[in-house]
N, C-alpha and C positions, 0 to 999 in steps of 0.2 A: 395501427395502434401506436401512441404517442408514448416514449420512455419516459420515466420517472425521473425528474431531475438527481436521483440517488445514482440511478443507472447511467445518465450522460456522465456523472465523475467518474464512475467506474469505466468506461467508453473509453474517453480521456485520458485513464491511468493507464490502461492497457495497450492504446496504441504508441503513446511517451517510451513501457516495457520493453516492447515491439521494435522500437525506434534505435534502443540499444539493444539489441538482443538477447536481455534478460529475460531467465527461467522463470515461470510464472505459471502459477494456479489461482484459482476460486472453492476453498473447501465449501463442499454441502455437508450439513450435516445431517439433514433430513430426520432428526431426532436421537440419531446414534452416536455425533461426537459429540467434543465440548461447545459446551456455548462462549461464546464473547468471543471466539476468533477470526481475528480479521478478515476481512472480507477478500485481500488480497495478500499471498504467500509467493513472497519473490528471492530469486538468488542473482544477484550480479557480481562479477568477478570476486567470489569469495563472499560479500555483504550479503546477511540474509535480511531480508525484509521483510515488517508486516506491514500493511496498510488498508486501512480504515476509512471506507468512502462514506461524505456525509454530504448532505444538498443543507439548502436554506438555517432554519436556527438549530438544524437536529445537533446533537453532542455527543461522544461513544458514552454508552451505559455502563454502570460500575464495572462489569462482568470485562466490556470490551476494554475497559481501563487497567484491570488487572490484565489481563492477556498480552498488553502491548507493554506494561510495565513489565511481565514475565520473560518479552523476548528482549528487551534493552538488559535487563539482568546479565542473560548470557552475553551481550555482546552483540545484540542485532540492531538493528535500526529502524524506526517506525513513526509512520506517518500517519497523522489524521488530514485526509484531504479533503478539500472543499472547493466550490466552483473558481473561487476566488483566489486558490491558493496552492493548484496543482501544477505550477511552476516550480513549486520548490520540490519537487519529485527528480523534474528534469535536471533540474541545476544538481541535485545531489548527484544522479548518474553522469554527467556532463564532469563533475569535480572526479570523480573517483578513475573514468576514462583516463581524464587529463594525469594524473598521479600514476597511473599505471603505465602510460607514456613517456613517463618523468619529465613530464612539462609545468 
């Protein structure tokens, strides 16, 4: 069975997580939580993370726009990724390394 171009970025995000050894989940909510929460719940050294996997021209929906505007609020950091643009995942974890290193 062939993945969903939605699921190859999520694929991609996770082994980038993987990569740095960041804490990482996929909430379900299977009807019982909130809706519009990222698709991807990460902590690296201290940064919490949402991130928001999208393929081709899809856009996060109002819902998921509030939720990622709710976690920058507190002080988290979040990402809409795209095929095109899940580099900037890596380079965020790659900076934050680097800074922890005091390089």
């Amino acid at each position: 069975m062939a993945s969903t171009p939605e699921k190859i970025v999520k694929k991609r995000v996770t082994d980038i997580l993987k990569e740095y050894g960041a804490w990482y989940f996929s909430p379900m909510t299977h009807g019982f939580g909130r809706s519009g929460i990222p698709d991807i719940i990460a902590c690296y050294k201290g940064h919490f993370l949402g991130i928001e996997c999208k393929a081709g021209k899809n856009v996060p929906t109002a819902l998921q726009e509030r939720e990622l505007a709710a976690i920058e609020v507190q002080g988290g950091v979040t990402f809409v990724i795209y095929e095109h643009n899940v580099e900037l995942l890596g380079g965020f974890l790659k900076l934050v390394a680097a800074a922890e290193q005091g390089l």
